[in-house]
N, C-alpha and C positions, 0 to 999 in steps of 0.2 A: 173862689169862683161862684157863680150863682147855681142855685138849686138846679135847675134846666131850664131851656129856651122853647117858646113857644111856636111853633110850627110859623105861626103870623108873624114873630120877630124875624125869622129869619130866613125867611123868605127871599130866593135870590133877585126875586125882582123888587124887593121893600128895602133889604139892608141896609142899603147906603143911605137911605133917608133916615130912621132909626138911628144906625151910625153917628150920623151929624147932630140928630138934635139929641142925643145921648141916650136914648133907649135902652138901647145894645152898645157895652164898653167895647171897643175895639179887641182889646188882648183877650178879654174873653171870647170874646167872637174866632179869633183867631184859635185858640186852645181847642174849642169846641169842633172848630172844621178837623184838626189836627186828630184829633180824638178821635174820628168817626172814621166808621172800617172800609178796608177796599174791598169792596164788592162785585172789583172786576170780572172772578171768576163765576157771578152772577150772569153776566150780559150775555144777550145772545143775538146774532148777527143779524142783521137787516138786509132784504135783498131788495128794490126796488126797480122799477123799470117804469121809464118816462114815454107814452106816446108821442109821437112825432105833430098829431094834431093838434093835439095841448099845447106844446110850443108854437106852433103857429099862429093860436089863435091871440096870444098876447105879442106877437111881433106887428108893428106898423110898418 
């Protein structure tokens, strides 16, 4: 496998281009997601609340 990935290779909004033109081998790429911990027990809840005028104002 390769040394480590660089934040810029694997970026979820670059991969796939990477990917293709072979930057980032795919099975590594795949090993590496595999590899990285769950950090579910990290997350913490989000409560949000939508005004009723903000909706409005993008309705025609």
């Amino acid at each position: 496998m390769a040394e480590t990935f660089e934040n810029k290779q694997i970026d979820k909004r670059v991969v796939q281009r990477y990917l293709r033109k072979g930057i980032v081998d795919e099975k590594e790429y795949a090993a590496h997601l595999k590899a990285l911990p769950d950090r579910e027990e990290d997350a913490l809840p989000v409560d949000a609340a939508l005004d009723d005028d903000f909706l409005d104002d993008d309705v025609e």
